[in-house]
C-alpha positions in Angstrom: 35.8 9.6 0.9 34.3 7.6 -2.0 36.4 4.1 -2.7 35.9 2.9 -6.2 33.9 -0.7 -6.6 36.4 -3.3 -7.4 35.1 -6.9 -8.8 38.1 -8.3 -9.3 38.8 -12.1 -9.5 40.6 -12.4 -6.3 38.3 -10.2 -4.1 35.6 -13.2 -5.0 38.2 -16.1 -4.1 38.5 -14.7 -0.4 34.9 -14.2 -0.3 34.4 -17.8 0.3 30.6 -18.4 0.6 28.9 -21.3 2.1 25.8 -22.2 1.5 24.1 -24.8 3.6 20.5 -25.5 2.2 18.4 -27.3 4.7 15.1 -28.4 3.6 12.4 -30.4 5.3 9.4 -30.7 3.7 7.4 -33.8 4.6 8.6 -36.3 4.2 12.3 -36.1 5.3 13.9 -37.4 2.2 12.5 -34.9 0.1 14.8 -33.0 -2.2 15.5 -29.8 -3.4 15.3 -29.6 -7.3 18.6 -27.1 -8.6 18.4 -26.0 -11.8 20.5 -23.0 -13.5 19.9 -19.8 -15.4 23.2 -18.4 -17.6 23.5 -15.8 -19.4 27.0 -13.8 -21.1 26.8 -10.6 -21.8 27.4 -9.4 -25.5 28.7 -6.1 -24.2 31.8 -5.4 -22.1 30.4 -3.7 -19.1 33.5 -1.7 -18.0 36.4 -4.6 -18.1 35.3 -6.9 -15.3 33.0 -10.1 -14.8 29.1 -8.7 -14.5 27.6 -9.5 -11.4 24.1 -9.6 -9.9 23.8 -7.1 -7.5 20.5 -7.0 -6.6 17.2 -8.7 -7.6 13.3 -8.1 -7.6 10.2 -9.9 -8.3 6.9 -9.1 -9.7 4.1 -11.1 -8.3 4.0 -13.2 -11.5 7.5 -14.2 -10.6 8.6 -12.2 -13.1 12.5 -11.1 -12.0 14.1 -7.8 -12.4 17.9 -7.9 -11.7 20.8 -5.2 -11.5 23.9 -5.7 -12.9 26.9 -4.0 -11.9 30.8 -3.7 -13.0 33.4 -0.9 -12.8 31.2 1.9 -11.3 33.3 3.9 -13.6 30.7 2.5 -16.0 27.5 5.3 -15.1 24.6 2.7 -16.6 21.9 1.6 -14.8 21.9 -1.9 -16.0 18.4 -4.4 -15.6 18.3 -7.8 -17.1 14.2 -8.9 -16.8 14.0 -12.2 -16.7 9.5 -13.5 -18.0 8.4 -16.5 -16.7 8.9 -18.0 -19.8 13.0 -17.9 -19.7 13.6 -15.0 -22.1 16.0 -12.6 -21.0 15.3 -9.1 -21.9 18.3 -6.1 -21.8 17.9 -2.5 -20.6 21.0 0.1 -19.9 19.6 2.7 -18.5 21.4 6.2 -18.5 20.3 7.7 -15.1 19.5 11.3 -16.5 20.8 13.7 -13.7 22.3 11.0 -11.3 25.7 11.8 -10.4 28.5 9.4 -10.7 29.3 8.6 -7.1 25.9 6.5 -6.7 27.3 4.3 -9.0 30.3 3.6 -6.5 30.3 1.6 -3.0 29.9 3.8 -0.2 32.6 4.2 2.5 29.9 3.7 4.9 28.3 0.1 5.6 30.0 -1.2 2.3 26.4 -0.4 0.5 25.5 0.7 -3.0 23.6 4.1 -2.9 21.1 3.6 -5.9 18.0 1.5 -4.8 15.0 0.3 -6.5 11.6 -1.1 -6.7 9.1 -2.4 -8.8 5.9 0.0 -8.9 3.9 -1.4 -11.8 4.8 -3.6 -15.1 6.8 -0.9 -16.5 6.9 1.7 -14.1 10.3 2.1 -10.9 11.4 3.5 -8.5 14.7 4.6 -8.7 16.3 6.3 -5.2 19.7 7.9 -5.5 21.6 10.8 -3.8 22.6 14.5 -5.6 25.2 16.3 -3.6 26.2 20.2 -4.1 29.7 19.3 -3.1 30.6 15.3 -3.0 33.4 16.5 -0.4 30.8 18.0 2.5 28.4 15.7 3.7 26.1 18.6 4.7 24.8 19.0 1.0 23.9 15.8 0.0 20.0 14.9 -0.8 18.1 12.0 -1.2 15.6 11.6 -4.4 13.5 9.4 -5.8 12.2 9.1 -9.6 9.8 6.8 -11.5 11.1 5.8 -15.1 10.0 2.8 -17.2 12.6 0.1 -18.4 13.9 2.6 -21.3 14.5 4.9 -18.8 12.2 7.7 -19.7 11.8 9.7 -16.5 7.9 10.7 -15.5 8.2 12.1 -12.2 10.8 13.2 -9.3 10.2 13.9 -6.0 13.1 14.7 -2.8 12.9 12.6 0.3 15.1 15.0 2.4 18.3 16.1 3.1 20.8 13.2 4.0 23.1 12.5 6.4 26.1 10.1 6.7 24.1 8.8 9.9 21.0 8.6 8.7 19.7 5.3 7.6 16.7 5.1 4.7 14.5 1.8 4.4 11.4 1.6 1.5 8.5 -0.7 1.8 6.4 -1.2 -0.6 2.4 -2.2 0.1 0.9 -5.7 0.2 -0.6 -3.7 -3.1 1.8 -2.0 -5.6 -1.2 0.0 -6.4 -1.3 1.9 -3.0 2.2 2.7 -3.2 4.9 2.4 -0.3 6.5 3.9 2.7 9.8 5.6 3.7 11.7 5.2 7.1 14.2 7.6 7.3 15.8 6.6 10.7 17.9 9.6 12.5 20.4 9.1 15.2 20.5 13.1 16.2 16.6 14.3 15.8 13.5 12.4 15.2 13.2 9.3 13.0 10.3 9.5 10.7 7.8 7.7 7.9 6.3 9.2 4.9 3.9 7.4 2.8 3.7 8.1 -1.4 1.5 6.7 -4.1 2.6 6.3 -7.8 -0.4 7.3 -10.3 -0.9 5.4 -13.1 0.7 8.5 -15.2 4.1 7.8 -13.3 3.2 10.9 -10.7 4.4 10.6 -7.2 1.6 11.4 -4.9 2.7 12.1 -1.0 0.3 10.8 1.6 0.6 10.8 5.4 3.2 10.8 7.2 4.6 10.6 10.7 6.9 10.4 13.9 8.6 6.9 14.9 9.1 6.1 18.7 12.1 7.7 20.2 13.4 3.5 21.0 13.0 2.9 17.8 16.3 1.9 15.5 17.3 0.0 12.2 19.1 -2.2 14.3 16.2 -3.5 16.3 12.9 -3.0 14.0 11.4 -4.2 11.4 8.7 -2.7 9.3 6.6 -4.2 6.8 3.3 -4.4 5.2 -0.3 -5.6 6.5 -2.3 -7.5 4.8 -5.2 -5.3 5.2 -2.9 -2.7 3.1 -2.0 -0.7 6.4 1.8 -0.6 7.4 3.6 -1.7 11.0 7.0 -1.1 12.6 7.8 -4.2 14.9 10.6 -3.0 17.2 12.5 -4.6 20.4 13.3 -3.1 23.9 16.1 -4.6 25.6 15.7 -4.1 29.2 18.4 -5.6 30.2 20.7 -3.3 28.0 22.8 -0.9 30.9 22.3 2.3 28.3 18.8 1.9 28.4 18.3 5.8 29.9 14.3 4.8 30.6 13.9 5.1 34.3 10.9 2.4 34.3 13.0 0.2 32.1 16.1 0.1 34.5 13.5 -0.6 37.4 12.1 -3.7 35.4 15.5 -5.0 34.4 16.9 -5.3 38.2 13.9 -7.0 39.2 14.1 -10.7 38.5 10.3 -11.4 37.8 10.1 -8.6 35.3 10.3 -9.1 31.5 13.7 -9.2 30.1 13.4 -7.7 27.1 9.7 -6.7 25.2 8.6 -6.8 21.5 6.5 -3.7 20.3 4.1 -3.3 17.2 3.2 0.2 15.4 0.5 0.1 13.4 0.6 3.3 10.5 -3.0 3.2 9.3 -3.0 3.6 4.9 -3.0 7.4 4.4 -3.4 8.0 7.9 -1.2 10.5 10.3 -0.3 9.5 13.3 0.2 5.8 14.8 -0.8 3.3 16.9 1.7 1.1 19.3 0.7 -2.4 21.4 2.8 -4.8 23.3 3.1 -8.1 21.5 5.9 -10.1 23.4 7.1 -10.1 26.6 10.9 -12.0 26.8 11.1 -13.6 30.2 14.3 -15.3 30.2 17.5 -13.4 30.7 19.5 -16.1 28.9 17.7 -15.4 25.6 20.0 -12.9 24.2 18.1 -10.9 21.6 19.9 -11.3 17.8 17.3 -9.3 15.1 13.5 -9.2 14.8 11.8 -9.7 11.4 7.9 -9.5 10.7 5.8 -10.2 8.0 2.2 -11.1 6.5 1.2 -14.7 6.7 1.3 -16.2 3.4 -0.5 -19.6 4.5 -2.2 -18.5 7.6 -3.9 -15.5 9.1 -2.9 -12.6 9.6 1.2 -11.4 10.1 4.2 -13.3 11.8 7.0 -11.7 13.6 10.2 -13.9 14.5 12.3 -12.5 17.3 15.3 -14.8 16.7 17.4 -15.0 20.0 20.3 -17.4 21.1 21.1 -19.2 24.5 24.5 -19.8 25.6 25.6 -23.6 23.7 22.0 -24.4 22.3 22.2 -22.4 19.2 19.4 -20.1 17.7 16.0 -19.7 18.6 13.0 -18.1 16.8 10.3 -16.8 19.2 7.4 -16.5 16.8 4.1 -15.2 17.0 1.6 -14.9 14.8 -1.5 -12.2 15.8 -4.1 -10.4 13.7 -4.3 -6.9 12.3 -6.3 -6.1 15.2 -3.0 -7.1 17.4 -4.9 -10.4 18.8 -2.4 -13.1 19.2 -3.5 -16.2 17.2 -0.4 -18.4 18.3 3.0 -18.3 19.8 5.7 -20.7 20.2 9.6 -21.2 20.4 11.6 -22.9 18.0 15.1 -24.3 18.0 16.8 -23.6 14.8 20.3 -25.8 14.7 22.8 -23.8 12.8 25.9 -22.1 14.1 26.3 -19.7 16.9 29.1 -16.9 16.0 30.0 -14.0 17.6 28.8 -10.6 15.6 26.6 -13.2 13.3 24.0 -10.5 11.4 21.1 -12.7 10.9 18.4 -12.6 8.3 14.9 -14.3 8.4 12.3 -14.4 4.8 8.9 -16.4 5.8 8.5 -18.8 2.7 5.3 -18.2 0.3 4.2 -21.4 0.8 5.4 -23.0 4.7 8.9 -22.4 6.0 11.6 -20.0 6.2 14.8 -19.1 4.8 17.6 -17.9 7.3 20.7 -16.7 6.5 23.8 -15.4 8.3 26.7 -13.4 7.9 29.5 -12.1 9.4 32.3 -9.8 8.3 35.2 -11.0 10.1 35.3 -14.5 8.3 33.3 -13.9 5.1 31.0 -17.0 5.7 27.2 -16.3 4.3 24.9 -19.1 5.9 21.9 -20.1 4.6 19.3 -22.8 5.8 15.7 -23.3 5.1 13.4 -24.7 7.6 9.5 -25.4 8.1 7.4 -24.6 10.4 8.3 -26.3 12.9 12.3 -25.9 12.5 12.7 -29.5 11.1 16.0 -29.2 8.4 18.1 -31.6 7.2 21.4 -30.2 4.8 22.4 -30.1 1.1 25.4 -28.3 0.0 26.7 -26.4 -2.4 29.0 -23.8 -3.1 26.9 -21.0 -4.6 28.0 -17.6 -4.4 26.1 -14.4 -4.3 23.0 -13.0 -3.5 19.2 -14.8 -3.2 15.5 -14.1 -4.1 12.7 -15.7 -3.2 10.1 -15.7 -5.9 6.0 -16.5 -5.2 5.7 -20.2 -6.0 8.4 -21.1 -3.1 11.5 -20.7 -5.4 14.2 -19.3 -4.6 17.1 -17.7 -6.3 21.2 -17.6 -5.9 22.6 -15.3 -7.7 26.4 -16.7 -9.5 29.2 -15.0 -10.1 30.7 -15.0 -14.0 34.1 -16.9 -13.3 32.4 -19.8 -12.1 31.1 -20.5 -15.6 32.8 -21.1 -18.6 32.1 -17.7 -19.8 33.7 -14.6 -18.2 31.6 -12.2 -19.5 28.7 -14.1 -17.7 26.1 -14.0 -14.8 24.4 -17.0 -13.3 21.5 -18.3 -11.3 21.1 -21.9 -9.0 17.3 -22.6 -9.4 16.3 -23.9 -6.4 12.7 -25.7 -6.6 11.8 -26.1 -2.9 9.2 -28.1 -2.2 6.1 -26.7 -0.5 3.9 -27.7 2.7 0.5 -26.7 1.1 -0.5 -27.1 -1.7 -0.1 -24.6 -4.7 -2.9 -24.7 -7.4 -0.9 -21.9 -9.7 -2.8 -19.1 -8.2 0.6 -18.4 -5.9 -2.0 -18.3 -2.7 -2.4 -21.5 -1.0 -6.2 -20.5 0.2 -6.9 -21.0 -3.2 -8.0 -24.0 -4.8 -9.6 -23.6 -8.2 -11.6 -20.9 -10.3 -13.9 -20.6 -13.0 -12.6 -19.5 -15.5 -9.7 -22.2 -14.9 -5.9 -20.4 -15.0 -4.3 -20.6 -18.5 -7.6 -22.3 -19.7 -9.5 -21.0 -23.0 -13.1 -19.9 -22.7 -15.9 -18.9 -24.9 -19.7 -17.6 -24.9 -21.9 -18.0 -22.1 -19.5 -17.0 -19.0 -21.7 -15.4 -16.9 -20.4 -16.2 -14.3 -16.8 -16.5 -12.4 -16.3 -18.4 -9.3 -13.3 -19.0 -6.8 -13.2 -22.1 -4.5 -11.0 -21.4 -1.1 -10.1 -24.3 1.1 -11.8 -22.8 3.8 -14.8 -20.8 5.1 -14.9 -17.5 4.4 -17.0 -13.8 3.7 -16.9 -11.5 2.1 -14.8 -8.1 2.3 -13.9 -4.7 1.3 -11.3 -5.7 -1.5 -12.3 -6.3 -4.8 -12.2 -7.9 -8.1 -10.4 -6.5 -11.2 -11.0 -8.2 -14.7 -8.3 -6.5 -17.3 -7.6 -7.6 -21.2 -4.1 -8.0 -21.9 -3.7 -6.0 -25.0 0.5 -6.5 -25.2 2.8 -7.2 -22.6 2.5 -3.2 -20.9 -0.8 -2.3 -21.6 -3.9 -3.5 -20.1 -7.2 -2.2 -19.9 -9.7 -2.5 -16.9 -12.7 -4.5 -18.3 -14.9 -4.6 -14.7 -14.4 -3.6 -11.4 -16.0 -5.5 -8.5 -16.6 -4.8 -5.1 -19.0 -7.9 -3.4 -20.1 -4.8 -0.3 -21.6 -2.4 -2.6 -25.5 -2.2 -3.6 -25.3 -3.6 -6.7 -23.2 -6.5 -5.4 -24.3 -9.7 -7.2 -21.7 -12.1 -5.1 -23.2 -15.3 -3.9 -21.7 -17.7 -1.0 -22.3 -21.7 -1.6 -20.7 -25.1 -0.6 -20.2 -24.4 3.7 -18.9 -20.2 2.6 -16.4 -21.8 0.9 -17.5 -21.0 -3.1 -17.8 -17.3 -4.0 -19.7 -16.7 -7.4 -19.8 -13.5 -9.1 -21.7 -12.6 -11.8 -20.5 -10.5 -14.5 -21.7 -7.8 -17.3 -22.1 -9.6 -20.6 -19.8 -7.0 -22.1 -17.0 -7.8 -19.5 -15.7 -10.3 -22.0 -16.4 -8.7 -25.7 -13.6 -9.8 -28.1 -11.4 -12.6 -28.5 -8.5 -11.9 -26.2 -6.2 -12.7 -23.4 -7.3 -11.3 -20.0 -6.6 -11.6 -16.1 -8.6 -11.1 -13.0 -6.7 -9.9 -10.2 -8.2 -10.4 -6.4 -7.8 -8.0 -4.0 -6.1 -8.4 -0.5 -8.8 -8.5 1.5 -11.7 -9.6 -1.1 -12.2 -12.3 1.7 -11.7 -13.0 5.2 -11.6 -15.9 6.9 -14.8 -16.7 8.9 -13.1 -17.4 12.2 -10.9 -14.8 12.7 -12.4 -11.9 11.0 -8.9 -11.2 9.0 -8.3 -10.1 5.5 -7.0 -13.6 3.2 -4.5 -12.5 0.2 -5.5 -11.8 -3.2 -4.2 -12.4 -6.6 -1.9 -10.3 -8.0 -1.8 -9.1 -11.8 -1.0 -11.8 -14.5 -1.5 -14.6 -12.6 -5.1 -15.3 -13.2 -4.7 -15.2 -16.5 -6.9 -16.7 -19.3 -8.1 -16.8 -23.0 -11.9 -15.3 -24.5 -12.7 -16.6 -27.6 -16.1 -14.8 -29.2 -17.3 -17.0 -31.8 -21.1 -15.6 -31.8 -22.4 -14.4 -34.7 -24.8 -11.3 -34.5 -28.2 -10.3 -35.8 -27.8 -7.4 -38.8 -30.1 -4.7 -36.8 -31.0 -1.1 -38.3 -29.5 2.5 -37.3 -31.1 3.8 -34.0 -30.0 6.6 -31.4 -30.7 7.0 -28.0 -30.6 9.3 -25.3 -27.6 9.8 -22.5 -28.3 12.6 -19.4 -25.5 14.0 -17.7 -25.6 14.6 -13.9 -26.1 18.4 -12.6 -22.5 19.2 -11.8 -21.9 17.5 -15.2 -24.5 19.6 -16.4 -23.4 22.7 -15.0 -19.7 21.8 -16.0 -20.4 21.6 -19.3 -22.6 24.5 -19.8 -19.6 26.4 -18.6 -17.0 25.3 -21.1 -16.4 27.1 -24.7 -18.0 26.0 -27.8 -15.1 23.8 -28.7 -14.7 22.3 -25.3 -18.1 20.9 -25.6 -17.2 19.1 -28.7 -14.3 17.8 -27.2 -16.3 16.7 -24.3 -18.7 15.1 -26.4 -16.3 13.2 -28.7 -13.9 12.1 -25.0 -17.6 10.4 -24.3 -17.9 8.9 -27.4 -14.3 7.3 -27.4 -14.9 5.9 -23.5 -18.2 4.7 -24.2 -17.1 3.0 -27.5 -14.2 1.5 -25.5 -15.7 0.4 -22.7 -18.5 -2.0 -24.8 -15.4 -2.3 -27.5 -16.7 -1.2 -30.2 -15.5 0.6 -33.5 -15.4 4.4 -32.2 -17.0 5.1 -36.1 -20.2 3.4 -35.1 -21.1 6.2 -32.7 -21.7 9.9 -33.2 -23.7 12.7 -31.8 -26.9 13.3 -33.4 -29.0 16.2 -33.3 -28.9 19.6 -30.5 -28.4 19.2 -26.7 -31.9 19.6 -25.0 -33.7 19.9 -21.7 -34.6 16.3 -19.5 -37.7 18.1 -19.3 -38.7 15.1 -16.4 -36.0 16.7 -14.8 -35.9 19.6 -11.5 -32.8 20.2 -12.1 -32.6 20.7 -16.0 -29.9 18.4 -16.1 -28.6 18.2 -20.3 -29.5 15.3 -22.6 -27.0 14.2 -25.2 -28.3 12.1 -28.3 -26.1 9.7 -29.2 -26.3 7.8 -33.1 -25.4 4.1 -33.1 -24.6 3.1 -36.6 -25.4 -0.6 -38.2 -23.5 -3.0 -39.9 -23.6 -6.0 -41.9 -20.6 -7.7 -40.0 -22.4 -10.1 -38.1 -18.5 -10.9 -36.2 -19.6 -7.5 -35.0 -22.1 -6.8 -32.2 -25.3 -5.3 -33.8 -27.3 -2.3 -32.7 -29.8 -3.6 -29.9 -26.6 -5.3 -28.6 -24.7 -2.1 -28.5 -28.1 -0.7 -26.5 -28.3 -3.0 -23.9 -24.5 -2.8 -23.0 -24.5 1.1 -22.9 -27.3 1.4 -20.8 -25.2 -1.5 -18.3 -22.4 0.2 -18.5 -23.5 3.8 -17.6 -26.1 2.2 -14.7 -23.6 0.1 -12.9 -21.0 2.8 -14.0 -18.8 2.7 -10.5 -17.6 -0.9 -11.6 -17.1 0.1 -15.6 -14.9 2.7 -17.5 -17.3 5.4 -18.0 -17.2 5.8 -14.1 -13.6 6.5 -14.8 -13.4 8.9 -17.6 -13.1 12.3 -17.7 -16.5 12.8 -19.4 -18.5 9.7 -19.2 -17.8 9.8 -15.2 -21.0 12.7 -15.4 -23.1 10.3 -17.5 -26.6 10.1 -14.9 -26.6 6.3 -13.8 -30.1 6.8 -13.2 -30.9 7.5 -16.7 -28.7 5.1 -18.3 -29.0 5.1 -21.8 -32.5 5.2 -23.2 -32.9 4.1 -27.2 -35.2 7.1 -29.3 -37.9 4.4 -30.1 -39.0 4.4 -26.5 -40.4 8.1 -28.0 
């Protein structure tokens, strides 16, 4: 039933791959610049050359690949490659993962054990457990998140399996709102489920739903919006003789009706149920329909989907149309791609982060893997080489190909081509090409007096629902959310200048406290472009990234305390809890509240009893709280420490204490008043 993986020398010598590259970035001449990434192995993985099986990316371009040998060897094996070229090792022992998902499966030639990357140390690991390995009745699909040492924080089942079931994940435009599964069934209904990962590693299920009886693996595609919702693009071939629709076999005999039609369901974020619009309507019977692939728009508007079709001796077309979330079509048109027309070709089509496409083929029968790249407009010209292996395209238009061990001169070794290929538009280092510079600048070193931060976009824009995230980077897994910033709310203080093409936000003055690294990440959907009312693409995490330096000196101020009120459920929740409970309360609010204006937790304490708001209908509780002086003038001093609780506890939806278990029933209408005010 199961057939053991073999890597074996000669399997990869009659796996001959071709790789045709063909770039055309103006102008024509332009090169692609190869480069190459080794790296042996100090550990004997099971006997035979390592190969790359599989690779991810982080939207830092930080890579995440799995390495794989004798599946006799039961290790979970990620090499993490930083932007900076380092090379980091985990083996993972898959606790409770039985030994077949290491192997091939009969079926489709595929691995069983998936993954993808959640947060910076947080994946998804999906992988089968079976009762009895023999019945094919009893096996079940899971899916766990672990971090990179494998520690295990959550499991959750997807459903029992079957041999003709076929299982696709996709994550969201934002990591943070999770992903979806497909789960497409060839006896009963085919179905979607939507999850969320918490930052604790917890899998949270969200909606879920019913796919469209027509809808297959073999002729769909889902994928992401870039206003966070999900889509399932699938084609009806009406010309196809066991098409059982009644209306369908009416519309192919007549020769005026469409030949074949292109469908898009929309799954709203955390939303049951689905809705379905015409996109495309094929008119030609001599297109004949190859694979559809869809996707957001990573220089323009709004999502793409390519129906790539080919015509009897004039090669491969793509019928591409790009349309908004709303399912407006923005534009259509039909390119010629010139590469090779074979029989049982499975074609595969990746829209490039900045202009183009990547396109490769395959087909079983004579082991040939085909890949071109192309712009917009289908313009190529050819480089060759004879890489072997699998690809990954990274955010700043690089892409991956993956090198098998004997071709180097180590055999204990896996390899990557660096391929550098060159963009249409412009790329500032923000890895969106809307972007053209911020304030702060990226990888640039600030110090007192920022106020302010700005970001310039290329074109005219407004503002959105999204919003703005400023972390510190306090090591390379933890970070901790410095301001939160939504330009729709009340309190918004976003400004438009320069033709809606400037956006400057003002920030707390605590934002940026102590010397540190930090990042801002943008939202999708921060923005939208002013013409066609669509959500632009954010920033993702550690891209923005830049340096505080606080060189101020403070004023030595005396002792003070002030006053904090709590809200009346937070009143009435903490009038319920024990004696020791409310200390516990009270000292959670002291360590939020000292983190979130970063000072030393030692310079605050409760003074004096609980009392009475007597100003108050309600009786809502006031808590004293004792700042404490010092003569460290690196060290913000009392009045300071004031004026940034009482910011932080008003405008307490875009800080920490909005967040915190106890601060989050601190009264923003109060804020925190100091006891000289009495």
């Amino acid at each position: 039933m199961w057939k053991m993986r073999s890597i074996s020398r000669n399997l990869f010598i009659k796996v001959f791959t071709l790789i045709i590259i063909i770039l055309c970035i103006y102008p024509l001449n332009t090169k692609a610049q190869i480069r190459k990434i080794s790296y042996t192995e100090v550990i004997d993985y099971g006997g035979v050359p390592p190969h790359v099986w599989d690779a991810r990316t982080y939207d830092d371009g930080t890579v995440v690949v799995r390495i794989i040998g004798n599946c006799s060897y039961e290790m979970f094996s990620l090499r993490i490659i930083n932007t900076d070229g380092t090379i980091v090792i985990k083996d993972i022992k898959l606790e409770g993962v039985q030994q077949f998902n290491y192997c091939f499966k009969y079926k489709n030639n595929n691995d069983i054990i998936k993954y993808e990357l959640i947060r910076k140390n947080q994946i998804l690991v999906l992988y089968y457990n079976a009762t009895d390995v023999d019945d094919v009745n009893t096996y079940e699909e899971y899916g766990i998140i672990i971090d990179f040492d494998g520690k295990i924080y959550d499991k959750t089942s997807f459903g029992k399996f079957k041999f003709t079931d076929q299982v696709e994940v996709e994550l969201n435009i934002d990591r943070e709102k999770g992903f979806i599964v497909v789960k497409y069934s060839e006896d009963e209904a085919s179905t979607w489920q939507q999850y969320k990962v918490d930052s604790d590693g917890k899998f949270i299920a969200l909606a879920k739903g019913v796919i469209d009886n027509n809808v297959t693996i073999d002729n769909s595609a889902i994928f992401p919006t870039v206003d966070g919702d999900y889509a399932i693009a699938y084609y009806e071939d009406l010309t196809n003789n066991n098409n059982n629709n009644s209306i369908n076999a009416i519309k192919a005999i007549d020769s005026l009706a469409p030949k074949g039609e292109l469908f898009v369901e929309l799954i709203g974020y955390n939303k049951n149920g689905s809705t379905t619009f015409l996109l495309y309507q094929n008119q030609y019977s001599e297109l004949i329909y190859s694979s559809v692939f869809c996707g957001f728009n990573y220089v323009r508007v709004g999502q793409t989907c390519s129906l790539i079709t080919t015509k009897s001796r004039n090669g491969n077309y793509n019928i591409k149309i790009n349309f908004l979330s709303s399912g407006s079509i923005v534009l259509s048109s039909n390119i010629h791609y010139n590469f090779p027309v074979i029989s049982n070709m499975t074609i595969v089509l990746r829209n490039l982060p900045f202009g183009g496409y990547l396109v490769s083929s395959s087909t079983k029968a004579q082991n040939f893997l085909y890949i071109f790249l192309f712009t917009e407009n289908g313009t190529s010209i050819s480089l060759q080489s004879n890489i072997v292996g699998n690809y990954l395209i990274l955010p700043n238009n690089t892409v991956l190909f993956s090198r098998i061990g004997m071709n180097s001169n180590s055999y204990n070794s896996w390899n990557f081509d660096v391929i550098d290929v060159p963009k249409s538009v412009d790329d500032n280092g923000y890895l969106n090409a809307n972007i053209i510079s911020t304030y702060p600048e990226i990888n640039s070193s600030v110090g007192l007096g920022i106020n302010n931060i700005s970001i310039n976009y290329n074109h005219p824009i407004e503002l959105s629902d999204g919003r703005l995230l400023i972390y510190q980077l306090l090591d390379d897994q933890t970070i901790l959310l410095r301001q939160n910033i939504s330009c729709t709310d009340d309190n918004s203080k976003c400004k438009i200048f320069n033709n809606n093409k400037n956006v400057i936000i003002q920030i707390f003055r605590f934002t940026f406290g102590i010397s540190g690294n930090y990042f801002i990440k943008i939202e999708n959907n921060f923005v939208k472009d002013i013409t066609y009312k669509e959500p632009l693409l954010g920033v993702g995490a550690h891209i923005w990234k830049f340096n505080f330096i606080n060189e101020k000196e403070y004023d030595i101020t005396r002792s003070t305390s002030g006053l904090v009120r709590l809200t009346v459920p937070g009143t009435k929740y903490f009038q319920n809890l024990s004696i020791s409970d409310q200390d516990q309360f009270v000292d959670q609010l002291l360590n939020d509240i000292a983190e979130t204006v970063q000072i030393q937790l030692s310079r605050l304490s409760k003074s004096n009893v609980n009392q009475i708001d007597p100003s108050s209908n309600q009786k809502q509780l006031l808590i004293s709280i004792f700042i404490e002086e010092t003569k460290n003038q690196d060290e913000k001093d009392v009045n300071t420490i004031i004026r940034d609780i009482n910011d932080a506890i008003i405008y307490k939806d875009q800080t920490l204490i909005g967040m915190g278990d106890s601060t989050t029933y601190l009264d923003s209408n109060y804020g925190f008043v100091p006891a000289r005010k009495y």
